[in-house]
C-alpha positions as CSV (number, residue, x, y, z in Angstrom):
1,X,32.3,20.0,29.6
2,X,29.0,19.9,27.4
3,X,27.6,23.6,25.9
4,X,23.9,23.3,25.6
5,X,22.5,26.3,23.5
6,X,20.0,27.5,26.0
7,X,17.3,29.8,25.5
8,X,17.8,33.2,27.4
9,X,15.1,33.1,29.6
10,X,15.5,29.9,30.6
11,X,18.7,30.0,33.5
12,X,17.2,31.7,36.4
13,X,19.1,33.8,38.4
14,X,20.5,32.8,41.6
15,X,18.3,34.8,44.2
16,X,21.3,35.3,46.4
17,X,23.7,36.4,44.1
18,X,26.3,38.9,45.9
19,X,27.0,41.0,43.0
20,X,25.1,44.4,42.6
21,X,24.9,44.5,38.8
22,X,24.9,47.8,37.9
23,X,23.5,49.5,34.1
24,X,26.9,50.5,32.9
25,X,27.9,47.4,33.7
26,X,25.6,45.4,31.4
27,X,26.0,47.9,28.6
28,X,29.9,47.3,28.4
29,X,29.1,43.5,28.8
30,X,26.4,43.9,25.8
31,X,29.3,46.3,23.8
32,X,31.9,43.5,24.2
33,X,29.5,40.5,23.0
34,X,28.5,42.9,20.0
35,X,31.9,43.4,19.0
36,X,33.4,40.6,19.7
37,X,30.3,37.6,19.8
38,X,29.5,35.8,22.7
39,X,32.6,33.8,24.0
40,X,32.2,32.8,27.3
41,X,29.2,30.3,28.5
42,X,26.9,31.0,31.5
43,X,27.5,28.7,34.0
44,X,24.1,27.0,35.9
45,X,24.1,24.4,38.3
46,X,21.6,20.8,37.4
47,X,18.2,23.0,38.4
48,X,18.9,25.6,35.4
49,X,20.4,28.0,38.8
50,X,22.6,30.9,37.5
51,X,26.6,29.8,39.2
52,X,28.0,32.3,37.0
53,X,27.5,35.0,34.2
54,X,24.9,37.2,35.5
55,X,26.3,40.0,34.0
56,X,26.5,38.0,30.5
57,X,22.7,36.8,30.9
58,X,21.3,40.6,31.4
59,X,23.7,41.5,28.4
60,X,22.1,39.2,26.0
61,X,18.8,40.0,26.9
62,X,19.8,43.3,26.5
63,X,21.0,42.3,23.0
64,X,17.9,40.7,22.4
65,X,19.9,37.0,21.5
66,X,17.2,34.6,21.3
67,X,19.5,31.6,22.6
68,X,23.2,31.2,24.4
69,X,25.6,28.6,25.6
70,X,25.3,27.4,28.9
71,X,27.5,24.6,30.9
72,X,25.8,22.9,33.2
73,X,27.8,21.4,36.3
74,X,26.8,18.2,38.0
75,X,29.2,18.3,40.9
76,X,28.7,20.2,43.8
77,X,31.0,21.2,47.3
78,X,27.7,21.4,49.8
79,X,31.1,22.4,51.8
80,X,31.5,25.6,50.4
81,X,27.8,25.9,48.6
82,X,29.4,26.0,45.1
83,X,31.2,23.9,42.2
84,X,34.6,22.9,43.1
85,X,37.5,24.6,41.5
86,X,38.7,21.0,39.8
87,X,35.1,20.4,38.0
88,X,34.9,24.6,36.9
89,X,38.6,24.3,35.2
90,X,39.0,20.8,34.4
């Protein structure tokens, strides 16, 4: 798995996300990564398409972080519309 450091703005976020992100919920996501640093990568598909880490991405905007790690997955289940469980872990 490759980390690319990533400017903020540059994942976009997937349009049909399910996931209502609320305020309080980026504000505890922004009070972890300020205590604790940013430790978890968003995850975006070959187009630069948010798979996961909304909730991260609004955070460090929120933070102001010029730049964070993203993972960017290659293979894709058109099955189920998402990465498949072997390429996210392993």
């Amino acid at each position: 798995m490759d980390i690319e450091s990533w400017p903020v703005d540059k994942p976009t976020p997937y349009a049909r996300n399910a996931r209502k992100l609320s305020s309080q919920a980026v504000d505890k996501v922004a009070a972890s990564i300020h205590e604790f640093g940013f430790r978890q990568p968003i995850v975006v598909d070959e187009g630069g398409t948010v798979v996961a880490g909304h909730t991260r991405l609004l955070a460090a905007k929120k933070l102001g972080l010029a730049a964070r790690g993203a993972t960017r997955f290659r293979v894709w289940s058109e099955e189920v519309n998402c990465p498949t469980i072997e390429h996210v872990v392993g």
